[in-house]
N, C-alpha and C positions, 0 to 999 in steps of 0.2 A: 631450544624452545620446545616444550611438550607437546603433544598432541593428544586431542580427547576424541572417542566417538560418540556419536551423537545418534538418537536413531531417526530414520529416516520417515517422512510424510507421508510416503507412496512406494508401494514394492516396487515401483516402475524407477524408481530413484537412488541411484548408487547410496551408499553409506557417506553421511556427508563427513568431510576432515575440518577437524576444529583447529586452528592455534588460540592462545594468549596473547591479548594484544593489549596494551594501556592505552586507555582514550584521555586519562589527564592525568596528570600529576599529584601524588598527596603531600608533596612538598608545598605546592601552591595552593594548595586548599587549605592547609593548616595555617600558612602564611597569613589568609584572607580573616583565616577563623580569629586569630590571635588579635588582628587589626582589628577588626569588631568588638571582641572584649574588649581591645584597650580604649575603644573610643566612646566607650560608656554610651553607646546606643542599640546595644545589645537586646534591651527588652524592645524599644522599638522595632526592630528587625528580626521578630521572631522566628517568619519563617526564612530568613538567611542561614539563619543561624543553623537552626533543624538541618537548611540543606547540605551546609558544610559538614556536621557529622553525620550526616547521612553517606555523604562522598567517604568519608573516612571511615564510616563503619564498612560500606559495602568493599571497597580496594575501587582499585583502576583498571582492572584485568575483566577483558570483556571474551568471549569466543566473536575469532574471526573464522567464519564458517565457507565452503564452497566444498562442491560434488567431487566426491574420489576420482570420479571421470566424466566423460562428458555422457551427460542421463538420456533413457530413451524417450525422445521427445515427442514421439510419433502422437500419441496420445492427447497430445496441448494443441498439434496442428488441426488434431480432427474436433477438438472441441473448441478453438480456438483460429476457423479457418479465415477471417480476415486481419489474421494479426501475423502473417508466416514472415514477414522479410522482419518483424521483431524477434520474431524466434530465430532468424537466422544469426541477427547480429547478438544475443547473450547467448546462442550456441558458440561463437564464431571466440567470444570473451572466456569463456567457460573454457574451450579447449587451451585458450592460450596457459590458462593456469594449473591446467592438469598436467602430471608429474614434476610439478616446481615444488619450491616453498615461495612460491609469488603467492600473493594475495590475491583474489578474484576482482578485479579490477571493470568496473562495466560502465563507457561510456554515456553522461548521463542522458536520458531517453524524453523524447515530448514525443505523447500519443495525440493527431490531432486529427479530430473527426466529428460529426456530429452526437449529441447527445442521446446516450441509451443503446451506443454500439457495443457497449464491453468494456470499454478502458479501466475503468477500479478494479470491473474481476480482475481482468489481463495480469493486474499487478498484482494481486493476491496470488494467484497460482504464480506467479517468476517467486515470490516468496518462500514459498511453499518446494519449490522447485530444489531453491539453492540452499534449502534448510536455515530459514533466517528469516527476523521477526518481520513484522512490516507497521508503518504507521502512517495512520494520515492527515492530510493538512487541509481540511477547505479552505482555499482562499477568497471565494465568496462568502467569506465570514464576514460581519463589522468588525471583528476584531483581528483582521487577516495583519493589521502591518506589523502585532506583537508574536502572531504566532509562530515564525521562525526562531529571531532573533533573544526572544522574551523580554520583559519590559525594566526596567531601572529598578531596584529596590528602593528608591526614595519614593515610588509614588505609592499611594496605596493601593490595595489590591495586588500588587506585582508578582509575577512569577515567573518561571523562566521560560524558554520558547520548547518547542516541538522538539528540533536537534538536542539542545540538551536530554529533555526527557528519554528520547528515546535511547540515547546514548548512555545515559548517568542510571536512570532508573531501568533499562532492560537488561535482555542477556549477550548483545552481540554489538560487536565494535561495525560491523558493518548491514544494518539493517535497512531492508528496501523502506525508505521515504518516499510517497504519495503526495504530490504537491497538485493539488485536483483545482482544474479551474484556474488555472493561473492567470488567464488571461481575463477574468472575472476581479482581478486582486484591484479593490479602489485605494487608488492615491492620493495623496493633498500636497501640501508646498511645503508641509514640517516634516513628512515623512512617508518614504518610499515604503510598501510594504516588499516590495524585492530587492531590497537593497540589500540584506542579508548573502543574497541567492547570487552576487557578482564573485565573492569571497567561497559560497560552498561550494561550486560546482567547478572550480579549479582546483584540482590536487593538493596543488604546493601551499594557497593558503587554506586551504581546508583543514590542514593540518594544525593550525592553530586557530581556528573559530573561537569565538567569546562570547559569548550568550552576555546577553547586557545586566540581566537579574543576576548571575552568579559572578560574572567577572573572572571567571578563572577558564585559560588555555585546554580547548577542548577538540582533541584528533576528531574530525569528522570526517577525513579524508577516505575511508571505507567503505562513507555510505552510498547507498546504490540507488540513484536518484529516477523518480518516473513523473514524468508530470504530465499533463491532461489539459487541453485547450479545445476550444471550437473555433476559436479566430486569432490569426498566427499573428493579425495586425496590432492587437494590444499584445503585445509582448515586446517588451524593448531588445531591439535590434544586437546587444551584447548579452540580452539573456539568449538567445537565439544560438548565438554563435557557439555556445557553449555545449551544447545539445546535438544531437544526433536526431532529425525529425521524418518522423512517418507519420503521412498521412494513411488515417485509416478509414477504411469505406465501409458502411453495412453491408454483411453477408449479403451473396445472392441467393435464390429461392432455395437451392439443394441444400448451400452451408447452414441458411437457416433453420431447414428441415432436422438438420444435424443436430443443431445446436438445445432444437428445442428439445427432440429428444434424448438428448444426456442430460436436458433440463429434468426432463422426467423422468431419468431412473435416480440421480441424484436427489432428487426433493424424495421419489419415495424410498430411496434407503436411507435416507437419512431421521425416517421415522419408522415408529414401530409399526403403525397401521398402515404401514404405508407396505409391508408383505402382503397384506392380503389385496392388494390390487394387481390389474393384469400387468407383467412384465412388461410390457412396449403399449405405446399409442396407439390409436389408430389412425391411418392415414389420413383421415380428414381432421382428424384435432391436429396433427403434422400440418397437413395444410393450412389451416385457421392459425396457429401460431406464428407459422412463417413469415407473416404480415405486421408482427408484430416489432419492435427493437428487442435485442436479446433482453434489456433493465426492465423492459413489460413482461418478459414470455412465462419469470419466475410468479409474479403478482397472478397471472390469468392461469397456471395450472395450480398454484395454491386454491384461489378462489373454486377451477374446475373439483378438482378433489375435492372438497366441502362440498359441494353442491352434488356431487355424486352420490355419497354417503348422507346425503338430507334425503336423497331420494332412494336409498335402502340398495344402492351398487358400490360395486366395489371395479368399475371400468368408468373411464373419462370419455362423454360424448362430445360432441360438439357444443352440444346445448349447456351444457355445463360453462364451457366458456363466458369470460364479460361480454356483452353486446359489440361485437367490431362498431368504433366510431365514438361510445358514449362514453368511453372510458370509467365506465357503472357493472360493477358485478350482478348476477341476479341476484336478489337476496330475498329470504324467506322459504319456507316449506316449500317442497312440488306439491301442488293436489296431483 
């Protein structure tokens, strides 16, 4: 099996190793396509139809991606200081795959903590980490019971779920899924919206998943699952079992101090105007942020920024900050 390099996200991050992996079969996609044809409801089933040559124009060969070794992680602890015993178990995954041809294999994860501690980022940088896509799922959606599984081509509207797409339409056989909110996910008596989730997050049938809109045998056994809760009570007790769970706490005052400031040099490198501001906070917009959840601290230095440059600086004061409490920016000119 070949190997491709891929370049990496972060100089901090070995050069990831690709394989070729097939996530399904163009045997049975051609299978499905032909059945279609022949059953003369072809213009009915437009976009069936599209997706089955879709599948066969793209192949089955996806990049299975993990780190040439185990990456220096120091980095994610300091900016991610209440999430360390997660880092330790996809450090702990990560090494077991270095110097194989095993697959990076990562027991799947529930982050449970309260809202605005970090969890979605958490998952974006483990992404970014192992050099591989990510995608997400709200399941406090209305629409949370089709968005796994995807819904029947008889009804209209139908399309297929999340695992397909991310799998059929991306670049990677094993892409971290985001399963946010889980315990948010509303159920009725016709249909579990995690029913899908007893069959993904076991290996062996993971390996052949069936998206209900496409119908055809789909490897999801790769994918590298994170899911997000605040209350471990609505989670049915065999989605539980399935998971490896940490509970996670808001930073205390220092980690937060941390956090808020790699908030701030991130937002402003990440813009052009954002050079001409002072390189570090100052400790009292540090402290002032500290108070905040990490999902607030990005909103209240955008906002401070603006409001800096309304008033002709190019340094963040405190007063720039939203009002602690009103969850209200200042808005308007300084006189």
């Amino acid at each position: 099996m070949s190997s491709h390099s891929l370049v990496p996200s972060s100089p901090a991050i070995p050069l990831p190793i690709a394989q070729m992996r097939s996530v399904y079969r163009a045997d049975d996609v051609e299978r499905r396509l032909v059945k279609l044809q022949s059953s003369g409801t072809e213009r009915e089933h437009e976009g069936l139809r599209s997706t089955y040559q879709r599948m066969l124009e793209r192949g089955p060969q996806r990049f299975a991606v993990k780190p040439s070794g185990v990456p220096d992680m120091a980095p994610l602890y300091e900016l991610l200081p209440n999430f360390g015993e997660v880092l330790d178990d996809v450090k702990r995954h990560v090494a077991l795959s270095q110097d194989s041809r095993d697959s990076l294999e990562v027991t799947p994860i529930l982050l449970l903590g309260p809202p605005g501690v970090g969890k979605t980022h958490f998952a974006r940088q483990i992404a970014d980490l192992l050099g591989t896509g990510m995608s997400l799922v709200p399941m406090s959606s209305m629409t949370a019971g089709w968005l796994l599984s995807g819904s029947s081509s008889q009804w209209k509207g139908a399309k297929p779920g999340k695992v397909f797409e991310a799998l059929v339409d991306g670049e990677y056989a094993n892409p971290v899924i985001v399963v946010d909110e889980i315990d948010k996910a509303s159920s009725d008596a016709q249909y579990d919206p995690l029913g899908a989730l007893y069959s993904l997050l076991e290996h062996d049938t993971a390996q052949h998943f069936v998206d209900e809109f496409a119908e055809v045998p789909i490897d999801a056994s790769q994918v590298i699952w994170i899911t997000t809760a605040n209350d471990e009570r609505h989670i049915p007790e065999p989605i539980l079992n399935r998971m490896n769970v940490f509970e996670i706490q808001p930073p205390c005052p220092d980690a937060a101090r941390r956090i808020a400031g790699h908030l701030y040099q991130s937002i402003r490198a990440e813009h052009d105007w954002g050079r001409r501001f002072d390189a570090d906070p100052p400790d009292d917009v540090l402290d002032q942020l500290a108070a905040l959840a990490p999902r607030e601290m990005r909103r209240a230095l955008v906002t401070a920024f603006g409001n800096a440059r309304l008033d002709n600086r190019f340094n963040v004061e405190p007063g720039d900050l939203p009002r602690a409490g009103t969850g209200k920016a200042r808005i308007g000119f300084v006189q």
